[in-house]
N, C-alpha and C positions, 0 to 999 in steps of 0.2 A: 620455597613455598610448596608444599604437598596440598591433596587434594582438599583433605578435611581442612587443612586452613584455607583453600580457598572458599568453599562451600559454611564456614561460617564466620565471613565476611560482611557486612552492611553492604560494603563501596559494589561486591560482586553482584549482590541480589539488587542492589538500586541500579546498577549499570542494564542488568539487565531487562530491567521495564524500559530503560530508555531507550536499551537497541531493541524492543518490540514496537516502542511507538510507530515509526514508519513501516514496519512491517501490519501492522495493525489496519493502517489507512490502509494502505492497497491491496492486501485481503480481503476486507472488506467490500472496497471498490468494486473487484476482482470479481466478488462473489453475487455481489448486484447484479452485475453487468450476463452473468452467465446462469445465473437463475434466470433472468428473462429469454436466455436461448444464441445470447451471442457471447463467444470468444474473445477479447480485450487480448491481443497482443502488444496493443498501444504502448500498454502500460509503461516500461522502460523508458520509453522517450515522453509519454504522460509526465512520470516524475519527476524526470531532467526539468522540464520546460517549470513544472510549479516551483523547483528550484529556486532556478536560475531569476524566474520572473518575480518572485516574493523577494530574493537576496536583493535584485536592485529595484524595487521599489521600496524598502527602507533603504538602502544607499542612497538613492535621491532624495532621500525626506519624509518619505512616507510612514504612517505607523504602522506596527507588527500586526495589529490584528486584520487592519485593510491589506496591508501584505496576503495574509489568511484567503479571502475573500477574492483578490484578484489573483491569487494561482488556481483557486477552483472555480473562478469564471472562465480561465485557459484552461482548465483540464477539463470542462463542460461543452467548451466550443471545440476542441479536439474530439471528443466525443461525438459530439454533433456531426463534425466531418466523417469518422469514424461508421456512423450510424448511415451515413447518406451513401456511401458506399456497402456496406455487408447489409443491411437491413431497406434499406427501399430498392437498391439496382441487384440486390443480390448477388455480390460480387464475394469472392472465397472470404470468409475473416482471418484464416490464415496471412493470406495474404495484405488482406487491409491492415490488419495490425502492425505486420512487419514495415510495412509501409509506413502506420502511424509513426513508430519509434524511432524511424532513419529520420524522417520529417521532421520531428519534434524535436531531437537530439541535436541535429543540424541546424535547425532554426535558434535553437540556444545556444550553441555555440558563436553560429553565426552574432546573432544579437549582442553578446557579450564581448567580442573581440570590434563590435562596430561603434559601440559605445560605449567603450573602453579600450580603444586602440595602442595607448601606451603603456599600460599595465603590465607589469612582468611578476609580480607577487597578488595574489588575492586579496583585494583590499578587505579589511574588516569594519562590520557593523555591531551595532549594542543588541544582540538577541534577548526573546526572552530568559527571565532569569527562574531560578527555582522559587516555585511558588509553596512552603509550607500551610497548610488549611490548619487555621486556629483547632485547638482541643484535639485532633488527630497526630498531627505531624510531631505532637508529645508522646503516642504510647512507643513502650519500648517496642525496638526491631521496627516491627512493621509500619511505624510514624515515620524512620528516615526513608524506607525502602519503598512506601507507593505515598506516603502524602506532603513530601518535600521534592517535588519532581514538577516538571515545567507545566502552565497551561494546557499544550497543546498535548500532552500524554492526559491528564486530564480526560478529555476532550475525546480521546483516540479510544480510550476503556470507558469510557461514557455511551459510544455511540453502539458498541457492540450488543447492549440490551436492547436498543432503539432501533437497532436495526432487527434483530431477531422479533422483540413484539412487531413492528412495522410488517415483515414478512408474514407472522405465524399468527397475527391476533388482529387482523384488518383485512376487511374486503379487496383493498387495493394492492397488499400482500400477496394475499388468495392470487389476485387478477396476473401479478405478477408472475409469479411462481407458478399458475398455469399455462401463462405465454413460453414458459419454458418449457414444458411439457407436452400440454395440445395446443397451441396457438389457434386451431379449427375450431375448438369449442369454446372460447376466447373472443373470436369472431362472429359466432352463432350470438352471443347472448349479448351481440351490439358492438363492443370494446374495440376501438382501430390497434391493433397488433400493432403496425409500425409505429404509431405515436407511444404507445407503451413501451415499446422494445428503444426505443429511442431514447425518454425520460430514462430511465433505469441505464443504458449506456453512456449518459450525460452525468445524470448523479452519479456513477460508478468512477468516471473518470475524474472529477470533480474529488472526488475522496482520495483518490490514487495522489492527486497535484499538490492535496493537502500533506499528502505522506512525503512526498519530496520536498515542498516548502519548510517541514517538520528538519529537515536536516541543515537547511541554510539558516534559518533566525529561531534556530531553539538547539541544534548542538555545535555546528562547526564555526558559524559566526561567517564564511565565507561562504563564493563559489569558487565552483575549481571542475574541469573537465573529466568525465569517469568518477565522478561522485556516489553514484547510484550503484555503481558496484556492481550489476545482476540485482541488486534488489527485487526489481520486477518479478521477474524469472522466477525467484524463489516465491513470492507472492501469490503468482500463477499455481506451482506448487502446492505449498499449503490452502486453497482452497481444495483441492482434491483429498491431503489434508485429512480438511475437515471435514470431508462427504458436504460440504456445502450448507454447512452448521456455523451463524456466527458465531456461538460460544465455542466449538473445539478450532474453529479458526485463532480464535482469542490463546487457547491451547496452545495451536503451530507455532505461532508466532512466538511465543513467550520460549518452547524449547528452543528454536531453534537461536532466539537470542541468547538465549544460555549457551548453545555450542559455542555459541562466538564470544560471549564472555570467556567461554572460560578457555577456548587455544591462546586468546591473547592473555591472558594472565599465566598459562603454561608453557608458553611459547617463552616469556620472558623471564621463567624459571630455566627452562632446560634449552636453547637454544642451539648452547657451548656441545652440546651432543648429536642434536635430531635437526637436522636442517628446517628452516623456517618453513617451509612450503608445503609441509607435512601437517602443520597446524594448521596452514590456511585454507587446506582443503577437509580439514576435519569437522567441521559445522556442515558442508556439502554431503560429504559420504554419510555423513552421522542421520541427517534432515530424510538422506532419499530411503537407507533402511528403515526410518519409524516411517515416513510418505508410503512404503511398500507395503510395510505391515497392517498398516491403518486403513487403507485403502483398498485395500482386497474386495470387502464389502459394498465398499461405496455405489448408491445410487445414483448415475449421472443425472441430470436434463437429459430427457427424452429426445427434447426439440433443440436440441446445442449443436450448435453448426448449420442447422437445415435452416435455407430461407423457407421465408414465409412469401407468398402470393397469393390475394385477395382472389375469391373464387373457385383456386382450386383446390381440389380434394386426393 
């Protein structure tokens, strides 16, 4: 298979909204959380936990969409933790984050080998399935390629306008997105900075848990340990990215899905030549030259990393 067939492929261009979905949630997340002025390193182990905790809450009976709901009540309350640490004690968020994800990572493992103690394969569950939308999912190409694709992709390309109007067409937006910048004149005009920078690091994370839930009951149908791959990581990544824009975050995501589309479709052409590892690292090197190029420019948050303390100037 050469490139031009892969590139005009249906199966390749629908693969790769699916491998943007999870990337989408925690960008997004990612990008909440650090418009308001704090760093999410959580993320990684965020993911794990929305996983792990959506996969067995349908294993036990529950249905897919409460699945939804109780990984980003867990990715909301990590947050929470998250936020009581770098945002009210002022504590590095370097640090807290790394901490989030050892924590997070390890409490899903833990949880899953305790309530599943004789498990040696991944049990499977009934994930969602592909959702065609009447009168769309009929035009040619582009009906199989975005409108035969599960809810929760859906859902993931839904929220990216909702989040950018939310941000750039609302007071609360505004309020936001200057917590990240002056959090001092944020505080002048009444607004508790902590309780904002909090919300914003609770929904952030909350989106992040839905992007790992997205993997367990909408593509692999299991859980399994090392799941998340660095997904985080790159996540983190493509908000810088995107200069901190959800639509070119929507962008990040969707290339870099493509790199990974397309080494495993080329990896399983040419294998017998180029050793595999060469492919698996080609969506990584490919992501950090367009991340260098793109980002030259980019405007950080002013206030990213710097606590905030009531009263001083």
């Amino acid at each position: 298979m050469d490139l031009l067939d892969i590139f005009v492929s249906l199966g390749f261009w629908a693969a790769l909204v699916r491998m943007a979905t999870p990337l989408v949630f925690g960008t997004l997340g990612e990008l909440i959380c650090e418009r308001a002025g704090v760093l999410n390193l959580g993320i990684e182990g965020i993911m794990t936990m929305g996983a792990m905790v959506a996969w067995m809450w349908v294993y036990q009976g529950g249905d897919l969409w409460t699945a939804v709901l109780v990984a980003a009540i867990f990715g909301a309350l990590f947050g929470l933790l998250h936020s009581g640490f770098s945002v009210y004690l002022g504590v590095s968020q370097h640090v807290t984050g790394i901490g989030i994800t050892l924590l997070a990572s390890a409490l899903s493992y833990f949880a899953f080998r305790m309530l599943l103690p004789d498990v040696t394969t991944p049990p499977k569950i009934d994930p969602f399935k592909p959702y065609p939308i009447p009168g769309l999912s009929e035009l040619p190409f582009l009906g199989e390629v975005l409108f035969t694709q599960s809810p929760l992709t859906y859902l993931a390309f839904l929220l990216v306008p909702v989040v950018g109007y939310g941000l750039y067409r609302t007071p609360l937006g505004l309020a936001l997105r200057m917590v990240g910048e002056n959090p001092m004149a944020v505080e002048a005009q009444g607004i508790d900075v902590h309780r904002l920078r909090t919300a914003a690091v609770m929904l952030g994370s909350a989106f992040m848990a839905v992007g790992g839930a997205f993997l367990t009951i909408s593509v692999f149908d299991a859980f399994y340990i090392g799941m998340i791959n660095g997904r985080g990581w790159i996540c983190i990544a493509l908000v810088i990215f995107a200069s901190w824009r959800p639509g070119k975050a929507l962008l990040g995501a969707l290339l870099f899905a493509a790199f990974e589309a397309l080494q495993i479709r080329v990896q399983q052409s040419a294998s017998a030549f180029i050793p595999y590892q060469f492919f698996l690292m080609m969506p990584y090197v490919l992501s950090i030259l367009a991340m260098i190029v793109m980002s030259r420019r980019a405007a950080y948050p002013k206030a990213l990393l710097v606590p905030f303390r009531k009263g001083e100037r």
